[in-house]
C-alpha positions as CSV (number, residue, x, y, z in Angstrom):
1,X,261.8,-40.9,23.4
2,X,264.7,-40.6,26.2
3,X,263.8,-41.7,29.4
4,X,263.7,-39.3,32.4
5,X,264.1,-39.3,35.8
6,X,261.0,-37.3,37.0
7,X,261.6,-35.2,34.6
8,X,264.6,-33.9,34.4
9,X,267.5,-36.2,33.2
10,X,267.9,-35.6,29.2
11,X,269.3,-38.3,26.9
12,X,272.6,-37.0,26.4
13,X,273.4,-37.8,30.6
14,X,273.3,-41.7,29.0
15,X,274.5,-41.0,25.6
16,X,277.4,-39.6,27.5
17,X,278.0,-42.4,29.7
18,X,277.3,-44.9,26.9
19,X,279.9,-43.6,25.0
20,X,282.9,-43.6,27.4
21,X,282.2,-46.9,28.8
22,X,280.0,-49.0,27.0
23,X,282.4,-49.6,24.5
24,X,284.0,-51.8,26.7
25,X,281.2,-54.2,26.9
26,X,281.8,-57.4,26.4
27,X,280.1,-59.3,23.4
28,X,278.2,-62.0,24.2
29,X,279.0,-65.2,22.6
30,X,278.1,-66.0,18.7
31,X,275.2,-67.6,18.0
32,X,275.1,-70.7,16.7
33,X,273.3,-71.8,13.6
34,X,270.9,-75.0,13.8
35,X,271.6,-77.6,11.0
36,X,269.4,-77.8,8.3
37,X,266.2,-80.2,9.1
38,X,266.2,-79.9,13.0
39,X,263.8,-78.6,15.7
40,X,263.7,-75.3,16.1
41,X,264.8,-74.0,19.8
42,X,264.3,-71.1,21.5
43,X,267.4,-69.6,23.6
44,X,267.7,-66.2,25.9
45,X,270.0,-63.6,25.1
46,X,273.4,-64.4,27.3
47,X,274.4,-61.4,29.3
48,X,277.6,-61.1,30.8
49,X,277.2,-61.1,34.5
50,X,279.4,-59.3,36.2
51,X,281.0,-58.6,40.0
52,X,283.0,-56.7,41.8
53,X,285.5,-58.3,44.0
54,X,287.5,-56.9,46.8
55,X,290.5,-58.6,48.3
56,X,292.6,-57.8,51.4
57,X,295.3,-59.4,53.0
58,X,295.5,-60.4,57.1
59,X,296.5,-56.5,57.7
60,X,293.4,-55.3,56.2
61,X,295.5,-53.9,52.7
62,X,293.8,-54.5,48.9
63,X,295.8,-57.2,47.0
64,X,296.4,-55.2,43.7
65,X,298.5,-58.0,41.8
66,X,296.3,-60.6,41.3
67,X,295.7,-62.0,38.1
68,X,292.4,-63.8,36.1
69,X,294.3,-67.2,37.3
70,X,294.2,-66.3,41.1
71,X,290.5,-66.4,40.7
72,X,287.5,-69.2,40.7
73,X,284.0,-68.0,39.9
74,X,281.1,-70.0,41.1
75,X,277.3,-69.9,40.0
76,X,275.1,-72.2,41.8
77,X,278.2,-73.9,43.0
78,X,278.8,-74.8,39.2
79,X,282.5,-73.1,38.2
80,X,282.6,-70.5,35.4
81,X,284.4,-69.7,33.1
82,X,286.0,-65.9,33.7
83,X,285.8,-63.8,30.6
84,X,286.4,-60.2,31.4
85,X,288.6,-58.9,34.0
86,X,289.2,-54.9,35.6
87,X,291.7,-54.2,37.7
88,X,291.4,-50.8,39.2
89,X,293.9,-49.0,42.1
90,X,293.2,-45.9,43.6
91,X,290.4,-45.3,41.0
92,X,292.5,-46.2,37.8
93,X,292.4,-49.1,35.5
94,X,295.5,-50.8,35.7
95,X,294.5,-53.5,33.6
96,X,291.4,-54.8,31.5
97,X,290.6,-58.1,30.4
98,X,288.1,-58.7,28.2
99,X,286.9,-59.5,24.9
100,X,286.4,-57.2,21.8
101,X,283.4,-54.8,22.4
102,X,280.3,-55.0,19.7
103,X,280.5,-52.9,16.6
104,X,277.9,-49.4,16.8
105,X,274.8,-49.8,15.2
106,X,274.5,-48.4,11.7
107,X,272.9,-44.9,11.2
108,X,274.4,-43.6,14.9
109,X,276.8,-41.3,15.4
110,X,278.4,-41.0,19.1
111,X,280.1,-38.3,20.8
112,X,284.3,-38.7,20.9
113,X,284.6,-41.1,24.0
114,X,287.1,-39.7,26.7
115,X,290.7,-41.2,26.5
116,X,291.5,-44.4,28.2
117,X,294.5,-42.7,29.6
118,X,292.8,-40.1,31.3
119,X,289.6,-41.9,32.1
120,X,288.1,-42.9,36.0
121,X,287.6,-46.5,37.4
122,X,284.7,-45.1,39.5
123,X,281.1,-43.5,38.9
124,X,279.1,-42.0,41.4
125,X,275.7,-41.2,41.6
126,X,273.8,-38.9,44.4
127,X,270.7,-39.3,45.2
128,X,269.4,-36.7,47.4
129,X,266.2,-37.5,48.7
130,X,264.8,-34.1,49.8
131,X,261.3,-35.8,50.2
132,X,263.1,-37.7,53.0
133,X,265.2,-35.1,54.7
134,X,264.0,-32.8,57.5
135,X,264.0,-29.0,56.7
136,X,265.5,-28.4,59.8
137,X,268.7,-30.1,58.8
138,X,269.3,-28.0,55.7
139,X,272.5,-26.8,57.1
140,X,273.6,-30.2,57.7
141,X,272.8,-32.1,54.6
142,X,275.0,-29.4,53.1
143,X,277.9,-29.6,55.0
144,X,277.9,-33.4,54.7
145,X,277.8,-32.7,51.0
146,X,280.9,-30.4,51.4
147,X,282.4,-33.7,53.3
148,X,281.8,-35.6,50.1
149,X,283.5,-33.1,47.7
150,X,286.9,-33.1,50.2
151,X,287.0,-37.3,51.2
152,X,285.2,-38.8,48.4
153,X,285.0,-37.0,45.1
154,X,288.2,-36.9,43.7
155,X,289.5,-35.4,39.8
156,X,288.8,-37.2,37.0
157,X,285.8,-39.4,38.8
158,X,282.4,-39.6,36.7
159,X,279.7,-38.2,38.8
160,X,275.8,-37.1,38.6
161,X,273.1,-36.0,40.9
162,X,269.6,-36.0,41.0
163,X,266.7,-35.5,43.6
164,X,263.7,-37.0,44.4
165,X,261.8,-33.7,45.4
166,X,261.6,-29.8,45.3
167,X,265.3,-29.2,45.2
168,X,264.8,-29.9,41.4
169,X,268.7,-31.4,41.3
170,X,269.8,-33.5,38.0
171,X,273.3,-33.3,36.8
172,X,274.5,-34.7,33.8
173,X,277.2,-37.4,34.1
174,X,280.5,-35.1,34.2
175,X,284.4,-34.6,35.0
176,X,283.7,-31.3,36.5
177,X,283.7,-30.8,40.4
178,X,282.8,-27.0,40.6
179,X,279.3,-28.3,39.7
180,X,279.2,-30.6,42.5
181,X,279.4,-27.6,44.8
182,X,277.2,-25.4,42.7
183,X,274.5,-27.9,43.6
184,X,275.1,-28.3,47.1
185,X,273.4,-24.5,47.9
186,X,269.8,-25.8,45.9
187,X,270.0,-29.0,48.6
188,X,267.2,-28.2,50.5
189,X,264.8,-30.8,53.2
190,X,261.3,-30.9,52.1
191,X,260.0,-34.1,55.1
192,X,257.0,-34.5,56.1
193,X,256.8,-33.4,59.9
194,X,255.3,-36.1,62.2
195,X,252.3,-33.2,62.9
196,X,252.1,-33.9,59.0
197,X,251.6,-37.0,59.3
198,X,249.1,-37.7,62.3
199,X,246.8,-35.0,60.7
200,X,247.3,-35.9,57.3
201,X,244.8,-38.0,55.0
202,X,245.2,-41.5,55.5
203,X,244.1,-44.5,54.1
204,X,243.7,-48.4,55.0
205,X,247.1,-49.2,54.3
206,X,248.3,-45.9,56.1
207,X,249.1,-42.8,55.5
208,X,248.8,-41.7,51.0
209,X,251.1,-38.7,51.5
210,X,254.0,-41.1,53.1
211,X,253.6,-43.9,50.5
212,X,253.6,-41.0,47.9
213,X,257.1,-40.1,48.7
214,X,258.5,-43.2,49.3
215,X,257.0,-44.3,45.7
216,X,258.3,-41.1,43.9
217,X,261.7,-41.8,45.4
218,X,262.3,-45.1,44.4
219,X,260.9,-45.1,41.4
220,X,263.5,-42.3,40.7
221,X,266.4,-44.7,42.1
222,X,265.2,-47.5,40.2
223,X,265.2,-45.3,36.5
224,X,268.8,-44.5,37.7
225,X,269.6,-48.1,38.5
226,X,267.9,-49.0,34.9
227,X,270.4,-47.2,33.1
228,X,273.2,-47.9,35.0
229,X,272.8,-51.5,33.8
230,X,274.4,-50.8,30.5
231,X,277.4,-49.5,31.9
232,X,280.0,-52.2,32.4
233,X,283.4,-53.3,33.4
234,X,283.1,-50.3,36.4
235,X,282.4,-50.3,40.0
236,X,279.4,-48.0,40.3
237,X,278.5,-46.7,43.5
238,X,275.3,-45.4,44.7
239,X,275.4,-42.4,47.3
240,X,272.3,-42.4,48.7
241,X,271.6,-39.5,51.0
242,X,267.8,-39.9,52.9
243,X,266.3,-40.3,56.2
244,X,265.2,-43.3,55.6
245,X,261.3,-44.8,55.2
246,X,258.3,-45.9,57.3
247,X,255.0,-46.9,55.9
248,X,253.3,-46.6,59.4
249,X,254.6,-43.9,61.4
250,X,253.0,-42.8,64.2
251,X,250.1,-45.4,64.3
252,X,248.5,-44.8,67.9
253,X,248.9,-40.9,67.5
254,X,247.3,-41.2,64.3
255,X,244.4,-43.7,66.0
256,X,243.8,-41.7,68.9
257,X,243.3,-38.5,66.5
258,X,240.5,-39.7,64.7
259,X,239.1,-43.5,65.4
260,X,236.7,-42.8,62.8
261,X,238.9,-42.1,59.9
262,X,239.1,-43.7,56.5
263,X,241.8,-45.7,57.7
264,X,240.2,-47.4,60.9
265,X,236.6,-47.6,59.0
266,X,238.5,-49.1,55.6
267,X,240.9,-51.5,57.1
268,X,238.1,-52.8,58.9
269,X,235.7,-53.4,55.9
270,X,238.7,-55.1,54.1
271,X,239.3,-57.7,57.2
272,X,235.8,-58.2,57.4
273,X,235.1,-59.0,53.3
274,X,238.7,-60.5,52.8
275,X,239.2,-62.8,55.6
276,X,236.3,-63.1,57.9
277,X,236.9,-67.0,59.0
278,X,240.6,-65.7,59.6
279,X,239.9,-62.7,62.1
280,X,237.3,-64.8,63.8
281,X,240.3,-67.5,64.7
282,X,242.7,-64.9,65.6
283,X,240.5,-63.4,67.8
284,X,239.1,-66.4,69.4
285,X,243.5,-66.8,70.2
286,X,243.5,-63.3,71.5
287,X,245.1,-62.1,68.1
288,X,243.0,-59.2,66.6
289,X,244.2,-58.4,62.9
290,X,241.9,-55.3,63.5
291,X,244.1,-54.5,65.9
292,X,247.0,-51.6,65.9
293,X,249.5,-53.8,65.9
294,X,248.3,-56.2,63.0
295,X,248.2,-53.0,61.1
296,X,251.8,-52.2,61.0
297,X,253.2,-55.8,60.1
298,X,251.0,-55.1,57.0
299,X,252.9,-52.2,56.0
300,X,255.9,-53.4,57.0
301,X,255.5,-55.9,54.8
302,X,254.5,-53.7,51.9
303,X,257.9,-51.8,52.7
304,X,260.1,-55.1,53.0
305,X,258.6,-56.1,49.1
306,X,259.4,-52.4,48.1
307,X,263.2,-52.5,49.3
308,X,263.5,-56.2,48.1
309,X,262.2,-54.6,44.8
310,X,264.8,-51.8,44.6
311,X,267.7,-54.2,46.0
312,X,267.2,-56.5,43.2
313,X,267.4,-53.8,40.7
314,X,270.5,-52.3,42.1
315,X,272.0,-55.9,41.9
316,X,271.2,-56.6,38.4
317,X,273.2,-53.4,37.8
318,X,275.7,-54.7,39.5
319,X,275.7,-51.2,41.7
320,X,276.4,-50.3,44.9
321,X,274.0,-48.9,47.4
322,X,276.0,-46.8,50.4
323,X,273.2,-45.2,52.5
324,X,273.9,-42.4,54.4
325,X,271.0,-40.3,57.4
326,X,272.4,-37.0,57.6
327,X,270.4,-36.7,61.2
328,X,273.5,-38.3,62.6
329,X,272.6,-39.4,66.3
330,X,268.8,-38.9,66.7
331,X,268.1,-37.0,69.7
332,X,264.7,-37.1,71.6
333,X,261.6,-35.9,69.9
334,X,261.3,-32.4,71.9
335,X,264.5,-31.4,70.4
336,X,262.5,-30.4,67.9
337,X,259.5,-29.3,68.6
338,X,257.0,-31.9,68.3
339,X,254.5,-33.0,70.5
340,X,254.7,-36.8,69.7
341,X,255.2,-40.1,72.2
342,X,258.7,-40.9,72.8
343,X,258.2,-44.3,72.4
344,X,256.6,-44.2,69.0
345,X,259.6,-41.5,67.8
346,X,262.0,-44.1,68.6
347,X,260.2,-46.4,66.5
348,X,260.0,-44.0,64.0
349,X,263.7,-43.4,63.9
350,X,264.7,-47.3,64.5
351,X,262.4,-48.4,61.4
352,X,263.6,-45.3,58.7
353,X,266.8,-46.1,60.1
354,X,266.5,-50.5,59.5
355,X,265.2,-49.2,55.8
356,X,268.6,-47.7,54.9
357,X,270.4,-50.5,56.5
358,X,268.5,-53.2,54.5
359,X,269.4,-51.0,50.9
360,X,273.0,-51.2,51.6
361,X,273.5,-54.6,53.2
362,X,271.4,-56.4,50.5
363,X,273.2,-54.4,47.9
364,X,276.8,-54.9,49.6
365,X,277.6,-51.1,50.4
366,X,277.8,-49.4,54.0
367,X,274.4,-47.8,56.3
368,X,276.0,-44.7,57.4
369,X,273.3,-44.3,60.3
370,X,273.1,-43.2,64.1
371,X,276.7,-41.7,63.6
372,X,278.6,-38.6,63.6
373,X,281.6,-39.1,62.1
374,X,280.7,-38.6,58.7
375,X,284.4,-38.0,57.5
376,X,285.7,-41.8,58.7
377,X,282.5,-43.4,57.0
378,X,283.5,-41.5,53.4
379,X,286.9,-42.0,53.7
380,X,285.9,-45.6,54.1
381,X,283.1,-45.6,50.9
382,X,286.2,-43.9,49.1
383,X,288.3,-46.8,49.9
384,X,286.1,-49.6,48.9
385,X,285.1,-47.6,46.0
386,X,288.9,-46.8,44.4
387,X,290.4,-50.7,44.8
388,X,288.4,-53.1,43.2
389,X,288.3,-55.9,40.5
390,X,285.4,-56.5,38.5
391,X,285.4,-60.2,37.3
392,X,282.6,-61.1,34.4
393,X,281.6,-64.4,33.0
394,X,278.8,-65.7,30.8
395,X,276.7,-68.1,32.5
396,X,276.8,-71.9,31.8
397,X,273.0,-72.1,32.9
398,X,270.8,-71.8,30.2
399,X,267.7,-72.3,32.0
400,X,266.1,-69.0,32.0
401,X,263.6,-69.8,34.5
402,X,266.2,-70.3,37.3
403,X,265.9,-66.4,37.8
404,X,267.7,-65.8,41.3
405,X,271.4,-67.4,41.4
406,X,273.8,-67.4,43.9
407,X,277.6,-66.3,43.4
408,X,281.0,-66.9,45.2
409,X,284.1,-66.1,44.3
410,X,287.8,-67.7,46.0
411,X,291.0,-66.8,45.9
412,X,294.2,-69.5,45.4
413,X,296.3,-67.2,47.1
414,X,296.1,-68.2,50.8
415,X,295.8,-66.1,53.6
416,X,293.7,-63.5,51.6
417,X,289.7,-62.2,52.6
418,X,287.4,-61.7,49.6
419,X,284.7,-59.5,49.6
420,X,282.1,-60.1,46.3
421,X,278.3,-60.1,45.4
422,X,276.3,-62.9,47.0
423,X,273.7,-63.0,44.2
424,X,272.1,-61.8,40.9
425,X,268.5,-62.0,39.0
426,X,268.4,-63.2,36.0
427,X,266.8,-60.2,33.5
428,X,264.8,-62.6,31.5
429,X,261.3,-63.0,31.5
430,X,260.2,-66.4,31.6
431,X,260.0,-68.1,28.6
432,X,255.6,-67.8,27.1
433,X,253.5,-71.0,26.5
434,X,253.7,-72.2,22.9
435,X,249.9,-71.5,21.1
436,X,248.6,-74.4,19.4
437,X,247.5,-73.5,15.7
438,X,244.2,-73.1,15.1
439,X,243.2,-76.8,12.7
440,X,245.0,-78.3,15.7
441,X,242.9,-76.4,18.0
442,X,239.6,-77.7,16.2
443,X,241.3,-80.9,16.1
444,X,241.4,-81.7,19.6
445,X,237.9,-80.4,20.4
């Protein structure tokens, strides 16, 4: 069965993809066979973990002549061994380094794999998250998308697009620009309005509607992110177009609407069954869970572990997230005809805003937000995106339940400024307790 991303992406976007990159995967190391006689031991499949690794010199310029020598690769702060290396200027591989890829499985037939002389260093994906982008700003996610095709998508770069909502968007991997500006007329904003959202059905952890969206969006990034994870040896980038996400928006509009809605009478029966010795201390300290202000660290919490979530993914992958909010610089509420506080619209805006923030910081891409000048931002993605090394190594930990590991990468060369991945999670489930058989299990009762 292929996997689809609600709906719409067909296997042969990833049979596509597999075929004119994969086949520079590296292979992991052979296994080795356990002399006759001895225990039996159980071993994780190695992975080769990869990174991308920018380096500039004192003027701010990408060093493009360094070598797998010039390089020291740390895990842990253990050094590793570099086994693969891509070298790619302007968007084209200058040179690869890496060991021979894996022979196809029997009985499958791929599709010709484009030529390595006329193939890209760089893949994009868009994600347009019409459930997060205001109708009223149609016109403008367009145009930003018209920015994109001039400053950022170039010939012969590997793209594909896909929405989260109504705009029904999913484009195959492809070569071809004239489809990238087909699908910028379907773009179209589908947000909840904050009217929406004060009179909508709500629940104890806040409005359904809200978490709805937010969960169908990044569950639709995270099947992207999932497939992306067998492409190696390239710099992926992650275009993520939305106006951002806030699990409690609105919260005293929304109290002062109804007090006696599900959400004030079931948040209360759940502090009152779940922690009753809890609430009564906080309250004797003047802290009320019950209290408006309790409610929102609780979904900012449940929006922190959501992000965290869809970081670690996009990690793994070894992708970059650059987030972009078309709004630009957010104006006052009235601008747009909605009767809400000014204070809680700035919130609004400040916490969508912090969620795009967090998805490219922890991800090591650029928040485009509360900006503007959309053309110097893409002409900066397009930079970081088209110079580029991608160093890969098998790790000398074999402990699979050390699952989060640090990375750092130097450079001998002095006077140079590395940019690289701080981190990856291991994609190994922890190892499952042995079973005792069951004469041994008698035995011992």
């Amino acid at each position: 069965m292929a996997l689809t991303v609600n709906g719409f992406w067909s296997a042969s976007l990833w049979v596509a993809l597999a075929a004119g990159l994969s086949a520079q995967a590296p292979a992991p190391p052979p296994a080795q066979t356990a002399p006759p006689g001895s225990k039996p031991t159980f071993k994780a499949q190695v992975d080769l973990v990869t990174d991308d690794v920018i380096v500039r010199d004192a003027q701010g310029n990408f060093v493009s002549d360094l070598k797998r020598d010039d390089f020291d690769v740390y895990e842990d702060g253990v050094k590793q061994e570099i086994a693969s290396m891509v070298s790619v200027t302007g968007g084209r591989v200058t040179n690869v380094l890496a060991p021979p890829p894996p022979p196809p499985p029997e009985g499958i037939v791929l599709p010709p794999s484009r030529p390595r002389n006329d193939e890209s260093g760089r893949i994009f994906l868009f994600f347009v998250d019409d459930l997060h982008l205001a109708f009223q700003n149609t016109p403008r996610v367009r145009q930003l998308f018209k920015q994109m095709s001039k400053n950022l998508l170039h010939d012969g770069d590997m793209w594909g697009m896909v929405s989260s909502g109504p705009s029904s968007i999913a484009i195959d991997m492809n070569y071809n620009k004239a489809r990238f500006d087909e699908a910028i007329n379907k773009i179209a904003g589908n947000e909840l309005t904050p009217t929406d959202i004060i009179q909508g059905a709500t629940t104890a952890e806040g409005p359904s509607e809200v978490r709805y969206r937010a969960h169908v969006a990044f569950t639709t990034v995270e099947d992207i992110l999932r497939q992306l994870n067998q492409v190696h040896n390239r710099r992926k980038a992650l275009i993520y177009v939305s106006d951002g996400y806030d699990f409690n928006p609105f919260l005293n509009a929304r109290f002062a609407s109804d007090p006696n809605s599900p959400f004030q009478q079931n948040f209360a029966a759940q502090m009152t069954n779940t922690d009753t010795a809890a609430a009564g201390a906080a309250n004797m300290q003047g802290n009320d869970p019950n209290s408006v202000g309790q409610k929102g660290e609780f979904a900012a919490s449940d929006l922190a572990r959501e992000l965290a979530d869809l970081t670690t993914a996009a990690n793994r992958a070894n992708t970059t997230i650059y987030t972009i909010d078309p709004r630009g610089l957010v104006g006052p509420m009235g601008d747009m005809g909605e009767n809400v506080d000014p204070s809680e619209w700035n919130d609004f805006v400040r916490n969508s805003q912090d969620s795009l923030r967090v998805l490219a910081e922890m991800t090591g891409g650029t928040a485009v937000v509360n900006q503007n000048d959309f053309d110097k931002a893409l002409k900066r993605i397009d930079a970081e995106t088209g110079d580029y090394y991608v160093l890969g190594y098998y790790s000398s930990n074999p402990d699979p339940t050390k699952r989060r590991r640090s990375i750092e990468v130097k450079v001998k060369r002095p006077g140079l400024s590395v940019w690289s991945r701080r981190e990856y999670v291991l994609n190994v489930p922890p190892p499952a307790a042995a079973k005792k058989p069951s004469a041994q299990k008698d035995k011992d009762k």
